[in-house]
C-alpha positions as CSV (number, residue, x, y, z in Angstrom):
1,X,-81.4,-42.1,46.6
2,X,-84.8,-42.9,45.7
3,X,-86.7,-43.4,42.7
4,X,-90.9,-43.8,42.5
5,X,-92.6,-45.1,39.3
6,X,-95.6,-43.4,40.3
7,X,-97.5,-45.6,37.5
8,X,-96.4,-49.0,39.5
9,X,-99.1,-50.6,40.6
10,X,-101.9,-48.7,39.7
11,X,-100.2,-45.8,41.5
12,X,-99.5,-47.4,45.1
13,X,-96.1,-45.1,45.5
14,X,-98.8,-42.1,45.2
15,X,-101.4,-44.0,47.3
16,X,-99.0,-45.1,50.2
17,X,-97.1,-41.4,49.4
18,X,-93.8,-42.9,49.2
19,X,-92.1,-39.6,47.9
20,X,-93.5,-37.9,51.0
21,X,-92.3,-40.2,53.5
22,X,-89.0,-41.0,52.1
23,X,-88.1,-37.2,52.3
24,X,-89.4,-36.9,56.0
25,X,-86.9,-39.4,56.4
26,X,-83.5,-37.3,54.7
27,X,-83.8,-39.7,51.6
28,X,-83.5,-38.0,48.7
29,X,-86.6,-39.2,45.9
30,X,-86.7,-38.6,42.4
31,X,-90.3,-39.3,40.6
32,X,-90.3,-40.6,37.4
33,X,-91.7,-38.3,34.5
34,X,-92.6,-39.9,31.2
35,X,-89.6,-40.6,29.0
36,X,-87.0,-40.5,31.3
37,X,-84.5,-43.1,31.6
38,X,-84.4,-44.9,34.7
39,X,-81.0,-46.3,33.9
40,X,-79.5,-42.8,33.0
41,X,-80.7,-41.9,36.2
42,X,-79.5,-44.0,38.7
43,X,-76.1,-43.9,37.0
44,X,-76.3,-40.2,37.8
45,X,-77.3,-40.6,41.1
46,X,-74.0,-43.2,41.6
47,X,-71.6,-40.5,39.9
48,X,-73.1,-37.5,41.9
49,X,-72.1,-40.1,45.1
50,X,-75.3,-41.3,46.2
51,X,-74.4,-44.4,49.1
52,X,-77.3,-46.2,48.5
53,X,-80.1,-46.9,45.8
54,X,-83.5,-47.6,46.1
55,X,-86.6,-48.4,43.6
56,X,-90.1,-48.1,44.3
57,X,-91.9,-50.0,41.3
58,X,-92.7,-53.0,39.6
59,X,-89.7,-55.9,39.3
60,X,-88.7,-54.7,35.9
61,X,-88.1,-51.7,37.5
62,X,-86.5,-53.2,40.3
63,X,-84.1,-54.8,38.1
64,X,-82.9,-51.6,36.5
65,X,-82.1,-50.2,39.7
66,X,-80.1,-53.3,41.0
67,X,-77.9,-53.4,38.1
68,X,-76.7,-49.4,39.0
69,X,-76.4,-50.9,43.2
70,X,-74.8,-54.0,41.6
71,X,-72.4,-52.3,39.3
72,X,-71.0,-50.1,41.8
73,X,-71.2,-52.9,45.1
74,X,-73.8,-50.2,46.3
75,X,-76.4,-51.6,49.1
76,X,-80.2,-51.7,47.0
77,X,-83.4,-51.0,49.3
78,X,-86.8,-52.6,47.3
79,X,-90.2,-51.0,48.1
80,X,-92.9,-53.2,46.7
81,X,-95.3,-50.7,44.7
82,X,-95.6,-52.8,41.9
83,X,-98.5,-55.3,40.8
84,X,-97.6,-58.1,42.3
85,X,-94.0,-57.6,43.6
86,X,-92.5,-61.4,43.5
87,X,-89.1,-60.4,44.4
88,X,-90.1,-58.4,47.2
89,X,-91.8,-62.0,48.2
90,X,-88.8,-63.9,47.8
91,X,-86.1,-61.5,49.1
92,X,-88.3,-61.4,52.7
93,X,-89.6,-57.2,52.4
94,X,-93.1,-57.2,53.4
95,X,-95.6,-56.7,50.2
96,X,-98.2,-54.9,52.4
97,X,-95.7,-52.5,54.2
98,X,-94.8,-49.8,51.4
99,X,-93.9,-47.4,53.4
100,X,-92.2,-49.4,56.2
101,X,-90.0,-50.9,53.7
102,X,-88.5,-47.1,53.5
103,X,-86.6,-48.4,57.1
104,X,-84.4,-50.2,55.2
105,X,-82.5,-47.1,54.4
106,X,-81.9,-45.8,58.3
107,X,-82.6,-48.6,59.7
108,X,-82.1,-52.0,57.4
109,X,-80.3,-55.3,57.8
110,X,-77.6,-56.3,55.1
111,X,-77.5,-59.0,53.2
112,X,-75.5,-60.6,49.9
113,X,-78.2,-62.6,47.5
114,X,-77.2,-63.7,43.9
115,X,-78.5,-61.9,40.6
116,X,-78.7,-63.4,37.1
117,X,-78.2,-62.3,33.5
118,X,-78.9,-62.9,29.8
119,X,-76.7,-61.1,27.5
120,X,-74.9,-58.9,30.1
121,X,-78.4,-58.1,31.1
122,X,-79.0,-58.2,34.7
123,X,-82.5,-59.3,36.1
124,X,-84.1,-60.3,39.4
125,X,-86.9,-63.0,38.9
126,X,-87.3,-65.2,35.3
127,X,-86.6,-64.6,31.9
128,X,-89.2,-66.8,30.2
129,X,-89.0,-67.5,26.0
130,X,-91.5,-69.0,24.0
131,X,-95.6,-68.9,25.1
132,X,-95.1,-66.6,28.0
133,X,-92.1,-63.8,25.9
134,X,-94.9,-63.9,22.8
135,X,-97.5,-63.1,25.1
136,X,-95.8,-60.0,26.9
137,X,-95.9,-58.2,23.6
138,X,-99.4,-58.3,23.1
139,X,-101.3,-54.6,23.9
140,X,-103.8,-56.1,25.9
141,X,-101.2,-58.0,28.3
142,X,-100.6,-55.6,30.8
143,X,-105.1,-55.2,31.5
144,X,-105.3,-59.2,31.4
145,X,-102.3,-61.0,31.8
146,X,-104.0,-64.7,32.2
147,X,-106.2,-63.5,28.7
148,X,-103.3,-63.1,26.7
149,X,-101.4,-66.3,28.0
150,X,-104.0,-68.4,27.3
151,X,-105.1,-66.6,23.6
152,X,-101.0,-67.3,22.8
153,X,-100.5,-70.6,24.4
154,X,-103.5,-71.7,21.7
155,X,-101.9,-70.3,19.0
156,X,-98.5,-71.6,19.9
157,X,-99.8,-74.7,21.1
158,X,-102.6,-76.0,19.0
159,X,-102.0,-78.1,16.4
160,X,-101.2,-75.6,13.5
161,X,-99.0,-73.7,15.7
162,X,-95.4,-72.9,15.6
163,X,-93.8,-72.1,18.7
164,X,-90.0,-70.1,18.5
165,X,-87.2,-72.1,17.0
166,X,-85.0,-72.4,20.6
167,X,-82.8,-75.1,20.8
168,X,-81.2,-76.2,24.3
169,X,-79.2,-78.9,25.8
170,X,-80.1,-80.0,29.1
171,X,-78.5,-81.4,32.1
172,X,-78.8,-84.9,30.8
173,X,-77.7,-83.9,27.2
174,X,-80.6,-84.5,25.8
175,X,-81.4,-81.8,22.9
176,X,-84.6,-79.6,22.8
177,X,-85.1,-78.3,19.6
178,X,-89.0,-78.0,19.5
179,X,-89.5,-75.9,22.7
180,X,-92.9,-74.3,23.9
181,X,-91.6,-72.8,27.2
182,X,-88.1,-72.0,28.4
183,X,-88.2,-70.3,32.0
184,X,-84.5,-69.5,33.0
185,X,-84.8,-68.3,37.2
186,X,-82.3,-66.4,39.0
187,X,-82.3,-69.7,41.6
188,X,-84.9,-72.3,41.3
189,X,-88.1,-72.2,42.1
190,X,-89.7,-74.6,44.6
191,X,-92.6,-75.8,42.4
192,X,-93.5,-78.9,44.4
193,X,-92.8,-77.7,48.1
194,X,-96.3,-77.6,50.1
195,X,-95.2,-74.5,52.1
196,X,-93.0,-72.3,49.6
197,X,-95.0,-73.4,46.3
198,X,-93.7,-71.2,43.4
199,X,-91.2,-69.1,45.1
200,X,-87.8,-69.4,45.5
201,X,-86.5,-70.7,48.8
202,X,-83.2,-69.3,48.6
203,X,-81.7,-66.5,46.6
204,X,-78.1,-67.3,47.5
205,X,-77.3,-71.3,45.7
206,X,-75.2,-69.8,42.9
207,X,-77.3,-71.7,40.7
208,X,-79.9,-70.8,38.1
209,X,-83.2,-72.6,37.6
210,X,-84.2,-74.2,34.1
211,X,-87.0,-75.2,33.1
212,X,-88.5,-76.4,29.7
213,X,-92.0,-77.6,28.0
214,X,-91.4,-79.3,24.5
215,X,-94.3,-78.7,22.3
216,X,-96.9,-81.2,21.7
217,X,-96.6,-83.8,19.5
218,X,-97.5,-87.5,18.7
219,X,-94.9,-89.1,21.3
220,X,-96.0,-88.4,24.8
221,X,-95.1,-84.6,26.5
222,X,-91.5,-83.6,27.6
223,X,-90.1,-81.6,30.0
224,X,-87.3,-81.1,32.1
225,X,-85.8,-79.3,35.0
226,X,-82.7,-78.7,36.4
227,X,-80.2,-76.3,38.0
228,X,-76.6,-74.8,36.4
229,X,-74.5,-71.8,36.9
230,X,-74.7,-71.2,32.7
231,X,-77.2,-72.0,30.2
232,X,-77.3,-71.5,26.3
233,X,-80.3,-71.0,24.3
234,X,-79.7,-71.2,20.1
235,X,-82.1,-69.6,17.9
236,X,-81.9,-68.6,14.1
237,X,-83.2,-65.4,14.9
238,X,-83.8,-62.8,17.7
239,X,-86.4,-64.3,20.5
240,X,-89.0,-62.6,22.0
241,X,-88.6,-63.0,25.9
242,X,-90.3,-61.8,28.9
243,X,-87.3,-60.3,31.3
244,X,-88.7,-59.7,34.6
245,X,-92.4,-59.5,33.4
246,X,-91.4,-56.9,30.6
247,X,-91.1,-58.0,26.9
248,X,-87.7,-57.5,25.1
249,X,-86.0,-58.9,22.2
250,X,-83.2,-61.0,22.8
251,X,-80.2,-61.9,20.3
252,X,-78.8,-65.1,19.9
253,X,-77.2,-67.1,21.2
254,X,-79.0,-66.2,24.7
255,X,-76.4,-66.5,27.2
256,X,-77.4,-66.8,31.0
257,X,-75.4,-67.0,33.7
258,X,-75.6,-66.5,38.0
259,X,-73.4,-63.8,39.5
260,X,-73.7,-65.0,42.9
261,X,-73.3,-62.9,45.8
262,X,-73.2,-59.9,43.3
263,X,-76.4,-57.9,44.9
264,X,-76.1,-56.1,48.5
265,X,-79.8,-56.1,49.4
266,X,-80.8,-53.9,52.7
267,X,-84.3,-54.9,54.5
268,X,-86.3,-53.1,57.0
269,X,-85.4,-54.8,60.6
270,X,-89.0,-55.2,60.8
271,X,-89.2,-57.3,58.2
272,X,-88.9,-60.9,57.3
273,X,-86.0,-60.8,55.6
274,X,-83.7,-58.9,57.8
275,X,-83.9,-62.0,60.4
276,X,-81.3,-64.6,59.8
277,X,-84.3,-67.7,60.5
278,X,-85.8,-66.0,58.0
279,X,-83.2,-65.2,55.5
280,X,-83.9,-67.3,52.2
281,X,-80.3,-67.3,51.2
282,X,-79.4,-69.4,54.3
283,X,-81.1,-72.1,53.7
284,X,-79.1,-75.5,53.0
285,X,-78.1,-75.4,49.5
286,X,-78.7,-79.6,49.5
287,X,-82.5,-79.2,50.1
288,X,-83.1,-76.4,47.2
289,X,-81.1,-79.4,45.0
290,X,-84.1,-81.6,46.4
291,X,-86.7,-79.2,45.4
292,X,-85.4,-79.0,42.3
293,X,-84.6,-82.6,41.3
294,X,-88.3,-83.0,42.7
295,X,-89.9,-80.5,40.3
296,X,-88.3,-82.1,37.0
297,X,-91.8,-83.7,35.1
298,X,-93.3,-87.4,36.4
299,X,-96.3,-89.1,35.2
300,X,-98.5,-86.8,36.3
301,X,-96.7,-83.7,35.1
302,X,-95.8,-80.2,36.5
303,X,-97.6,-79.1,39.6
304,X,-100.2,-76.7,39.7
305,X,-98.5,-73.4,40.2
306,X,-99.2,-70.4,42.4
307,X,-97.7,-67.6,41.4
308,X,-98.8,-65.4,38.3
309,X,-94.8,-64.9,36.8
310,X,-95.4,-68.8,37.2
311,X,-98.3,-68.8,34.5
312,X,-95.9,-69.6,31.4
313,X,-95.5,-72.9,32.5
314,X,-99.0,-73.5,34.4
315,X,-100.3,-72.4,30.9
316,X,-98.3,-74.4,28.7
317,X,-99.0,-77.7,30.5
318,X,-102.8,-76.8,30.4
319,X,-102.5,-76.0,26.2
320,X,-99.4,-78.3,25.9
321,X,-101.9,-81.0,27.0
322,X,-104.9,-80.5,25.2
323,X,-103.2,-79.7,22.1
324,X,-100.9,-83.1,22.3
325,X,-105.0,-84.7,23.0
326,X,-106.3,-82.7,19.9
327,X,-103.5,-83.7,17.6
328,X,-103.4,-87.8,18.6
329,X,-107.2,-87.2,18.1
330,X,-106.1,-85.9,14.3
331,X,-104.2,-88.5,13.8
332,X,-106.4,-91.3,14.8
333,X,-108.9,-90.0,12.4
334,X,-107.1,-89.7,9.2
335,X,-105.9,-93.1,10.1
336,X,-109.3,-94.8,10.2
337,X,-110.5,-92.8,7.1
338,X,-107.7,-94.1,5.3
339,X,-108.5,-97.8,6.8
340,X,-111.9,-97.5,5.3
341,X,-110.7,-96.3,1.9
């Protein structure tokens, strides 16, 4: 079973006419009409005995879909007709084949990859709180993402700004209690690696990825990253978070854990991921821990980052920065005019 979001993408499932093609083929497809429920229908689909799922859409999308496949140990086929289609990137289907990525059904490679969760909910890529799950929310996000980052990263991030009360522990035990950004990753992201920049080299660690900007401030900027199976998040209040790149309002305490091995992903033979050289899960679990210990802030501070689902952090360094410049500026004013008085 099929199902196109035929408002993905700007309509590339109608471009690329993935209905069409997936019916030539004997797989059942089921378009998406305006205010249906995409979980109610892939829980159908599962109790009417459908062997396989498959989602042609965007990564929120994409996660819906996965949860039904996960639920129910049934394989999940992705066909990248969303915007930018990160998981599709990181999971090894080719972003430019639409249609071909249809194989995967009749003719697919098999493979186990981890998914992660906040609150029982299941998702693919990032959950990101703070800059990044204020700016989701805003109407003019979905016609200019970087626009609305930046317009909330200023008003989070300038001086007079007040980011979301999130407290976290890290890895060191070291409390965060005055957080800008908190970008949870169903396994980390290689943000210092010159070939794989910004995506995940494996999906298969069993690990999440963490990372966290602490708002600016008189002390110099901090930041951390690291890698766990669980994380907490405390707030006083429900968060606004960006889950997969679509905005939702989460209820503390923010749980997240890895469920690894939980998703059976098919790919199209002829595609990178169905080779086992290619097969990001495969990849030694000690050099993702290098990655990671590697992407954990130094003097000159977070990498530039190359992936837009990347921006909340690229964005709150950038703000995070100039704001920490504009306040010590503040400061150093008032002092002298008091030393003249």
């Amino acid at each position: 079973m099929l199902f196109v979001n035929p408002k993905s993408g700007g309509g590339t499932a109608a471009r690329a006419r993935v209905a069409e093609r997936a019916r030539e083929r004997g797989i059942e497809a089921v378009i998406l009409a305006e205010g249906q429920s995409l979980a109610a229908l892939a829980q159908a689909a599962v109790a009417n005995g459908a062997d396989a799922l498959g989602m042609a859409g965007g990564d929120g999308s994409l996660a819906v879909v996965a949860a039904a496949a996960a639920a129910h140990d049934l394989p999940f086929v992705c066909v990248p007709a969303g915007t930018r289609n990160h998981f599709a990137l990181d999971v090894g289907v080719d972003r430019h084949d639409v249609a071909g990525a249809l194989e995967a059904f009749t003719d697919g490679a098999e493979r186990r990859i981890d998914v992660a969760e906040v609150n029982g909910r299941l998702f693919l890529n990032n959950v990101s709180l703070g800059v990044y799950g204020d700016a989701v929310r805003r109407p003019a996000y979905r016609d200019a993402k970087v626009r609305a980052l930046l317009e909330t990263a200023q008003e989070v991030l300038g001086p007079s700004g007040q980011a979301p009360a999130l407290r976290v522990i890290d890895d060191a035990g070291r409390e965060h209690s005055h957080l800008a950004v908190v970008l949870v990753s169903n396994n980390p992201y290689a943000l210092d690696h010159p070939v794989a920049r910004g995506t995940r080299p494996a999906l298969a660690t069993g690990q999440l990825g963490i990372v966290v900007l602490d708002m600016p401030g008189d002390r110099p900027p901090l930041g951390r990253a690291w890698t766990a199976p669980h994380l907490e998040v405390s707030a006083p209040a429900p968060v606004h978070a960006g889950v997969d790149g679509e905005p939702a309002d989460l209820s503390p305490p923010l749980r997240f854990a890895i469920r690894p091995a939980a998703l059976r992903v098919r790919i199209s033979s002829r595609h990178p991921g169905a080779a086992i050289g290619a097969v990001p899960g495969s990849r030694d679990h000690r050099a993702t821990a290098r990655y990671t210990a590697r992407y954990a802030l130094n003097r000159s501070g977070l990498p530039a980052l190359a992936r837009p689902e990347m921006a909340p952090v690229t964005m709150g360094v950038g703000a995070w920065r100039a704001a920490s410049s504009q306040a010590r500026g503040t400061n150093r004013g008032e002092t002298d005019e008091r030393s003249r008085d």
